[in-house]
C-alpha positions as CSV (number, residue, x, y, z in Angstrom):
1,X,172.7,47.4,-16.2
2,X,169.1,47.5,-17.2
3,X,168.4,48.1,-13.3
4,X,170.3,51.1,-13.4
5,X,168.6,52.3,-17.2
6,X,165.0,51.8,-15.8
7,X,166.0,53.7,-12.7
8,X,167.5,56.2,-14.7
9,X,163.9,56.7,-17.3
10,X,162.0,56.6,-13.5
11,X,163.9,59.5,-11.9
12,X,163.4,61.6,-15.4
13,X,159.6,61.0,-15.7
14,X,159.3,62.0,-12.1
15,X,161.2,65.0,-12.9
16,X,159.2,65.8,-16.0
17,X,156.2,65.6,-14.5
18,X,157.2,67.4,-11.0
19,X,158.7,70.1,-13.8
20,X,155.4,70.3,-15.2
21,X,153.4,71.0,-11.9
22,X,155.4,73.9,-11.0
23,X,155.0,75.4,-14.2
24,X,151.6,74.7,-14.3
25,X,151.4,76.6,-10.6
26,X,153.4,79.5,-11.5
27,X,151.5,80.4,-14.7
28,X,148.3,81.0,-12.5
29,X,149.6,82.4,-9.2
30,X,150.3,86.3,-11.4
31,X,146.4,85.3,-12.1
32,X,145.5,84.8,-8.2
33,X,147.3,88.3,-7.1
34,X,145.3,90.2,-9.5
35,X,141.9,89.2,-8.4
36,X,143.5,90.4,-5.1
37,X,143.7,94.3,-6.3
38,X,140.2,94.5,-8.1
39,X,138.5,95.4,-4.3
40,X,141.3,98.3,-3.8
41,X,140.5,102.0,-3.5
42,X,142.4,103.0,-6.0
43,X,140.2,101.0,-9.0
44,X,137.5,102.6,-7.6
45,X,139.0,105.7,-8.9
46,X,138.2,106.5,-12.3
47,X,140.2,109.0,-14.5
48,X,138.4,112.0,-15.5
49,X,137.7,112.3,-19.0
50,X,139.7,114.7,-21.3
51,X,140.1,118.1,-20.4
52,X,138.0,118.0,-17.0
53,X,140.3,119.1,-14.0
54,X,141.6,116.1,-12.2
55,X,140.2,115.2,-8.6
56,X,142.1,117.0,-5.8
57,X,143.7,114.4,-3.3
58,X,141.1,115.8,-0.4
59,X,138.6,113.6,-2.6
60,X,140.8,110.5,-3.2
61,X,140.4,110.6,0.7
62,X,137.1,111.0,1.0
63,X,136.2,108.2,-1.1
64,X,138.7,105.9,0.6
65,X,137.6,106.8,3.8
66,X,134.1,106.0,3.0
67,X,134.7,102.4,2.5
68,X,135.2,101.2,5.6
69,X,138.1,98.2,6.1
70,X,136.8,94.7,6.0
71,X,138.5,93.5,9.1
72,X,138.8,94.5,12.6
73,X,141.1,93.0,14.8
74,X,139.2,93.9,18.7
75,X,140.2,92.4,22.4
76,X,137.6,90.6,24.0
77,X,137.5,88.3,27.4
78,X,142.0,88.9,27.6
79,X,142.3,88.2,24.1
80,X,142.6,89.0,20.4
81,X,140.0,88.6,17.8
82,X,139.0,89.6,14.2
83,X,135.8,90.5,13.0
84,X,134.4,91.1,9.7
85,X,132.7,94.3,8.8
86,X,129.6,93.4,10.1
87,X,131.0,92.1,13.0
88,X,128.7,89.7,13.6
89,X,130.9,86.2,13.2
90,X,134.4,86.0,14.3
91,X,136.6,85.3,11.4
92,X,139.8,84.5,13.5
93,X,140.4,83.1,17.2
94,X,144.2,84.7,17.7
95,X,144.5,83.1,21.5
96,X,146.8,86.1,21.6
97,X,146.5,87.8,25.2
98,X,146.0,91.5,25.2
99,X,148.9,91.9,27.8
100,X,151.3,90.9,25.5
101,X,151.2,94.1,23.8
102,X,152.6,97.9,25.2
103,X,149.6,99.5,27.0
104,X,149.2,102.2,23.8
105,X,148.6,99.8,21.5
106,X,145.9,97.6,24.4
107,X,143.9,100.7,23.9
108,X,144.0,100.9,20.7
109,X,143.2,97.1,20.3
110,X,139.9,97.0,23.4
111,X,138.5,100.4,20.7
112,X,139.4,97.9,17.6
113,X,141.8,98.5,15.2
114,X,141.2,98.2,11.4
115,X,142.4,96.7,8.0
116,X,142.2,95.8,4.5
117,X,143.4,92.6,4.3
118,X,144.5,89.5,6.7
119,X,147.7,89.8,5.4
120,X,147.9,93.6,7.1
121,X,146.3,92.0,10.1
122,X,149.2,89.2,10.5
123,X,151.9,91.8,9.8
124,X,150.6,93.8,12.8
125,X,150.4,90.9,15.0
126,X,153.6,89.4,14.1
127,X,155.3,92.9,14.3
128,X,154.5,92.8,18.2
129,X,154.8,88.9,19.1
130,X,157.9,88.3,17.3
């Protein structure tokens, strides 16, 4: 019997602790995602102050298409690669061949293709390898 109380007070501290972990973890991921919008276009954007006209949307594009995307996803030597801005180190080897996509989109990719985030960069490669 005390075998099976000790085994008992071992499986709840395990628990309590395990509990406590993913508590701990889901408290700070909300933190994690909004450090992830602060380098959008749209905080860039400030509000005009009171009663000056608001910005007409043909400048909410200009500004966003002066910053340039931080990633470019580029074929070279068969296969896929992405680039930071600079382009000067590659940030990720794919090892995906260039063939494997419709010949639109290879055109596309050997002229470079750009994006905001990885995240954009592995939905448009998984939406043509899946």
């Amino acid at each position: 019997m005390k075998k099976y109380v000790s085994c008992l007070f071992l499986f709840l501290g395990v628990s309590a602790v395990c509990l406590l972990i993913g508590l701990f973890a889901a408290k700070r991921a909300p933190a994690r995602e909004e450090k992830g919008i602060e380098n959008t276009v749209v905080e860039s954007y400030t509000a005009p102050p009171d009663g000056a006209p608001a910005a007409n949307q043909e400048e909410i594009q200009n500004v966003a298409a002066a910053e340039e995307p931080p990633y470019c996803l580029v074929a070279e030597n068969g296969f896929l690669l992405v680039f930071r801005r600079d382009q000067d180190e590659v940030c990720l080897f794919t090892h995906i061949p260039i063939v494997d996509f419709p010949q639109e989109e290879q055109d596309k990719l050997r002229q470079g293709i750009w994006f905001s985030t990885m995240m954009e960069v592995y939905s448009y490669l998984e939406s043509y390898t899946s």
